[in-house]
Every structure is written in C-alpha cells, then in structure tokens.
C-alpha positions in Angstrom: 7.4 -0.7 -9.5 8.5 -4.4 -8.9 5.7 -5.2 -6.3 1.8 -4.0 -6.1 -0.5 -5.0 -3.3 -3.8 -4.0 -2.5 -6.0 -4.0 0.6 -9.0 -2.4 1.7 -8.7 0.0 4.5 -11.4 1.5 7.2 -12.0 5.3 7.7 -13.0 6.4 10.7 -14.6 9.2 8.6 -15.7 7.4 5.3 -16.8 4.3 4.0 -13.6 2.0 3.3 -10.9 2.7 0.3 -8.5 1.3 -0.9 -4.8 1.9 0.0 -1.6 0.2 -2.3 1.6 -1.4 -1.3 4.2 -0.8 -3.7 7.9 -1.7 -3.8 9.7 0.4 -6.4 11.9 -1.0 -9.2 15.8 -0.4 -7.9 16.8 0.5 -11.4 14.0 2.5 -12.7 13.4 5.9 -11.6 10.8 6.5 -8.6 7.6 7.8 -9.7 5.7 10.7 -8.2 3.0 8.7 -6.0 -0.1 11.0 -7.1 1.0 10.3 -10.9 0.8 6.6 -9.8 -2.7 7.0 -8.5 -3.6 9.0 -11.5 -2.5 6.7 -13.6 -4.7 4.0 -11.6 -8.1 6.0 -11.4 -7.4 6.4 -15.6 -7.5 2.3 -15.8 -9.7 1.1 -13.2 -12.1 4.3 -11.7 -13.7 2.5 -9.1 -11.9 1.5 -5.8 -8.7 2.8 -7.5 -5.9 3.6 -4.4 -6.7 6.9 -2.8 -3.3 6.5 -1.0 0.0 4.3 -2.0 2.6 3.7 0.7 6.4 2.9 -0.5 7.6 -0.3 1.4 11.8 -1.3 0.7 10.7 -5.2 0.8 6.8 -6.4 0.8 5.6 -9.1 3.3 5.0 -12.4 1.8 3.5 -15.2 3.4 4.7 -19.0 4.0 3.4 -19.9 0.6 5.2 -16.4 -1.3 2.4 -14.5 -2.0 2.0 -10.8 -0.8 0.8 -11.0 3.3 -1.9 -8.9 3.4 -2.4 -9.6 6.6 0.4 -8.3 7.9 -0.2 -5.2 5.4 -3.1 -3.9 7.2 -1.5 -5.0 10.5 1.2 -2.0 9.6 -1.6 0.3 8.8 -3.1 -0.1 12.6 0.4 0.3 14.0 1.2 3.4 11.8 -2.3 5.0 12.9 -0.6 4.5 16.4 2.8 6.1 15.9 6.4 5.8 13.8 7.3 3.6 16.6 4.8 1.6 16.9 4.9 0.9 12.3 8.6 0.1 12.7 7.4 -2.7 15.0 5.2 -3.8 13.4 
C-alpha cells in the first residue's frame, strides 16, 4: 500500500469501528483485503479495521494531509447508493 488512512465509522447496529482507506502500491502486487486486516488485528488488536476500502487516489486536504473529512463524507454517500459515492 502507498497510502493508509483511518477513521472511525458509526453502526447503526454496533458501537463505532474503525474502517481504512488504502491506496495500493502501483508496482507491488494487490493484497487480499482480509490478509490486510489480519495482518492489522496481529499488530494493534484493539480498534484494528474491521473493513478496508481500495480508493485509486486518497483525498488530501489544503495543507496535504489525508481529508478525513471528506473520507467519511464518501462513507454517507456510499450508504446511499454507487451513484450517490461517485459524487461524492
């Protein structure tokens, strides 16, 4: 992966979890996602990502660092549709 982010996310049928950004490596091979968050719960246990999504460019913000802001803006607009994520 060239890019990690990660935010906290609401369930509406759990208590919050946490859910990764990741933009992959162009010449490295892609790795299976549930290897990734295996390899995550090995280091960290405790609020590791139940869920990584694959993004081709992550958001950054006016001073370069990752917009999370606008990550869990395109987790609302995915829970709404395809349509509505590709707006967002």
């Amino acid at each position: 992966m060239s890019n990690a982010s990660v935010v906290g996310v609401q369930s509406r049928l759990h208590s919050d979890y946490a859910r990764a950004y990741v933009t992959p490596d162009a010449r490295a091979p892609r790795p299976a996602m549930q290897g990734l968050i295996q390899f995550a719960r090995a280091r960290i246990a405790y609020n590791a990502p139940e869920e990584i999504i694959v993004l081709d460019k992550m958001p950054l913000d006016a001073t370069g660092k990752f917009d999370r802001a606008t990550l869990k803006k395109k987790w609302a607009a995915h829970r709404r549709g395809p349509a509505a994520w590709e707006a967002g």
